[in-house]
C-alpha positions as a Python dict, from the first residue, in 0.01 Angstrom:
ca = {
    (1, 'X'): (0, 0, 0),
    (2, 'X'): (31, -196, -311),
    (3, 'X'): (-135, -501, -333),
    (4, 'X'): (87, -848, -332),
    (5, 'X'): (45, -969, -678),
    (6, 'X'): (219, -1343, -785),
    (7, 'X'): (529, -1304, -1059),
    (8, 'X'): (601, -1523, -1329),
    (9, 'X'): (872, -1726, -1105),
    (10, 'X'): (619, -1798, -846),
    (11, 'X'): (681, -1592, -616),
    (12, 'X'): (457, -1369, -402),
    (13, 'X'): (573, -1037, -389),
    (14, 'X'): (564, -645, -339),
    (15, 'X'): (884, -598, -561),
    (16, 'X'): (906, -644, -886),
    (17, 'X'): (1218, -722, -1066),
    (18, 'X'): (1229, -446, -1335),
    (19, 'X'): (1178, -80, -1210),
    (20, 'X'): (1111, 53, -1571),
    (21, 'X'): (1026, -26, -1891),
    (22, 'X'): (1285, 18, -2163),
    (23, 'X'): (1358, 376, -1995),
    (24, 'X'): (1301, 680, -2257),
    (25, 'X'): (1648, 794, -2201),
    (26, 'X'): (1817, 556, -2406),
    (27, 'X'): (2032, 430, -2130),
    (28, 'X'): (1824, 140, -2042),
    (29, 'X'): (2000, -102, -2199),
    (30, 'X'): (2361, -15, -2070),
    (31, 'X'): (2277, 23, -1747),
    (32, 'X'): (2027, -322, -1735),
    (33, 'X'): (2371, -482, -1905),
    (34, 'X'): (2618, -319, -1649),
    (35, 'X'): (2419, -478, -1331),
    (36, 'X'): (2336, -803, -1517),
    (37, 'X'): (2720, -813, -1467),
    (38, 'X'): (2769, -686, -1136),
    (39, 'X'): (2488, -952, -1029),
    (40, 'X'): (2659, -1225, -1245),
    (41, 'X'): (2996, -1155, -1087),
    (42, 'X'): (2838, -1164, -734),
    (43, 'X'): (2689, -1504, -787),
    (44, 'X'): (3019, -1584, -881),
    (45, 'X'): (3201, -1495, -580),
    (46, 'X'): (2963, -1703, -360),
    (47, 'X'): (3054, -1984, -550),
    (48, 'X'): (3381, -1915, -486),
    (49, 'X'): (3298, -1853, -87),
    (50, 'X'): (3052, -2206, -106),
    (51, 'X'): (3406, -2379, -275),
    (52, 'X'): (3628, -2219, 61),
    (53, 'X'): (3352, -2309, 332),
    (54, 'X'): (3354, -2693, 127),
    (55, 'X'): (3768, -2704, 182),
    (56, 'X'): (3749, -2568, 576),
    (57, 'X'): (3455, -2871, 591),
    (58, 'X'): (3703, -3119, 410),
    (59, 'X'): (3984, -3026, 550),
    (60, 'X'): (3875, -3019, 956),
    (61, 'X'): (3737, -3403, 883),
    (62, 'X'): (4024, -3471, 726),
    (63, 'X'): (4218, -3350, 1059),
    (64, 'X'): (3959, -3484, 1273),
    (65, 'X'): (4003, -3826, 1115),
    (66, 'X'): (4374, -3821, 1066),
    (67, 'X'): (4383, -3739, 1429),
    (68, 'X'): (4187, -3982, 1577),
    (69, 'X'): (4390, -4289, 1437),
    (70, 'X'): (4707, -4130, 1498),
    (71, 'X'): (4570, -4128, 1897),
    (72, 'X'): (4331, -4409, 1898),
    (73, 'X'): (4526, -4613, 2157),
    (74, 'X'): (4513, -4297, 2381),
    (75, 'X'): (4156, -4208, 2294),
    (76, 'X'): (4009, -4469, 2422),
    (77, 'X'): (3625, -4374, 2556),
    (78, 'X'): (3687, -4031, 2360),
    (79, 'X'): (3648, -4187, 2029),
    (80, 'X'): (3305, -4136, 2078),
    (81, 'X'): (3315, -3750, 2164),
    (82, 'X'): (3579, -3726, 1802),
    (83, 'X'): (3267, -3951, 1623),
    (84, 'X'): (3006, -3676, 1772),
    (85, 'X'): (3201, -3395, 1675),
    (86, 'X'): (3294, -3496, 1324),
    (87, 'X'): (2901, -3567, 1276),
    (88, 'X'): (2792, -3197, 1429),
    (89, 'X'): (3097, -3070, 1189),
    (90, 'X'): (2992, -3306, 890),
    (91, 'X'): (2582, -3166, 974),
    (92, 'X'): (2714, -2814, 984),
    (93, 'X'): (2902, -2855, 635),
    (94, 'X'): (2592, -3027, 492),
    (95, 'X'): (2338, -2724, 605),
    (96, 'X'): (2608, -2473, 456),
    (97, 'X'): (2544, -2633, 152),
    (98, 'X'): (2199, -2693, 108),
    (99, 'X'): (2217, -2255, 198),
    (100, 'X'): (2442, -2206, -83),
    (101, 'X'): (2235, -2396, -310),
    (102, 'X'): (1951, -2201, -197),
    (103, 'X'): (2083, -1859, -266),
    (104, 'X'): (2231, -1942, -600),
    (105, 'X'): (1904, -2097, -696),
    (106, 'X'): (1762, -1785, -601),
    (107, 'X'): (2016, -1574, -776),
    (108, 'X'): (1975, -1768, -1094),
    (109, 'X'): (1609, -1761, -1122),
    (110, 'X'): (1696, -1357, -1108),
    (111, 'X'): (1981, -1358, -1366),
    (112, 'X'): (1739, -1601, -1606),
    (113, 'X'): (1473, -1289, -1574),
    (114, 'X'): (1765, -1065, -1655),
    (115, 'X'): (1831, -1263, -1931),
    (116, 'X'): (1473, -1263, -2072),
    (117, 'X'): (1557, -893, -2177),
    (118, 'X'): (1943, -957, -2276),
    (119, 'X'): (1972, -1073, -2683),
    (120, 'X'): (2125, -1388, -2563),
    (121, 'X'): (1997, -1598, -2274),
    (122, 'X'): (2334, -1803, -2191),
    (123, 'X'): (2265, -1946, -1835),
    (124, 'X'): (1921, -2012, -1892),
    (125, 'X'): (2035, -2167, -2214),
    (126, 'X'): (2293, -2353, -2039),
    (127, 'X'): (2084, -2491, -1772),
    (128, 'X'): (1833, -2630, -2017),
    (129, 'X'): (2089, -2823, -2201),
    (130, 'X'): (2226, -2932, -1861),
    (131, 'X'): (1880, -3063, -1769),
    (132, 'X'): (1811, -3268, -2080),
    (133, 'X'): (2018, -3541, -1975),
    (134, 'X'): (1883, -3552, -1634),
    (135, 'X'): (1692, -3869, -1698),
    (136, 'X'): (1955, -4054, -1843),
    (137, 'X'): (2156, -3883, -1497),
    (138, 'X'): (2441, -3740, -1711),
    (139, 'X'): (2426, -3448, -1499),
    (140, 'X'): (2466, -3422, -1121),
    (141, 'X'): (2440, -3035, -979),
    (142, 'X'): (2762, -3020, -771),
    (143, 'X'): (2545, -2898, -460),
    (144, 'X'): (2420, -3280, -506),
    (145, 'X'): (2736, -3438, -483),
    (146, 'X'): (2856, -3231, -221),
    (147, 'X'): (2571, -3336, 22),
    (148, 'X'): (2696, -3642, -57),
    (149, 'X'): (3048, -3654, 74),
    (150, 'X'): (2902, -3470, 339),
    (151, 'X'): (2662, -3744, 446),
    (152, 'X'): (2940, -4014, 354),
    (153, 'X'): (3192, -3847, 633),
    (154, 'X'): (2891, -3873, 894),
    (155, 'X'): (2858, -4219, 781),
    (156, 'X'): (3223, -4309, 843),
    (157, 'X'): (3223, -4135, 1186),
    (158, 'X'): (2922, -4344, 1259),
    (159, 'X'): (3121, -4657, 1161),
    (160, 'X'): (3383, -4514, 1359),
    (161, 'X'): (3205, -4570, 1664),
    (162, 'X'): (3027, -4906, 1599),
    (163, 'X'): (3384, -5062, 1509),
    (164, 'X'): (3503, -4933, 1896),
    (165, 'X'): (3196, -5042, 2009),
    (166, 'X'): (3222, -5395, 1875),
    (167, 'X'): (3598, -5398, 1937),
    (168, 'X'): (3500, -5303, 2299),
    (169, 'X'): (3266, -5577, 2355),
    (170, 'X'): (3541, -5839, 2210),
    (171, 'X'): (3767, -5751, 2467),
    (172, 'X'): (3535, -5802, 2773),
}
């Protein structure tokens, strides 16, 4: 058994990234570019799958919401149980992304190591650019702002409640 040695990303591991070095068969380099693509275009369609699971979050608050003032006369006591499940739904959508931004953390810490044998290093390149405004907050990652409006909608349906709760009270 091989022993578990630390890479340069920090991570502990049995595996490392590259299987070969510069392979004496000349074909290296196509077939290191042809899965630096593959793995690029994967990335890609999580984002795409993370942008999907963000409109089914939006869209059932959006219902939930729209629903409950449409019916809030007939609601009555049951606002509460619409509050509780638009914060569940709301915690849900915030976990899904903090996941996504997990994996494509992970994934881009890989592609960057790709990179680091490519002639040009365009995400890594990209990123650093990205992150030299970061004091001056010129840039906010979009995972950021989307934990955000997450946490905003469980704020509302919190609201939600306390303004029945105090509109309750009035009335007795």
């Amino acid at each position: 058994m091989s022993k578990k040695r630390s890479t340069d990303t920090g991570v502990d591991s049995f595996v490392e990234l590259f299987n070969v070095d510069n392979g004496a068969d000349g074909e290296y380099d196509k077939r290191l570019f042809e899965q630096y693509k593959m793995y690029v275009d994967l990335t890609d369609r999580i984002s795409q799958r993370r942008s999907s699971a963000n409109s089914f979050f939006l869209t059932a608050n959006a219902a939930l919401l729209t629903i409950a003032s449409w019916f809030k006369d007939y609601f009555g006591d049951y606002i509460y149980l619409v509050s509780a499940i638009g914060v569940i739904l709301s915690m849900f959508w915030f976990f899904c992304i903090r996941s996504y931004g997990q994996l494509n953390s992970g994934r881009f810490t890989i592609i960057h190591q790709i990179e680091s044998k490519l002639p040009l290093n365009l995400f890594s390149f990209e990123w650093q650019l990205l992150m030299k405004g970061k004091s001056k907050r010129t840039y906010w990652p979009l995972a950021r702002v989307e934990r955000i409006v997450a946490l905003l909608f469980i704020a509302l349906y919190i609201l939600l409640s306390i303004l029945v709760m105090l509109r309750q009270c009035g009335n007795n």
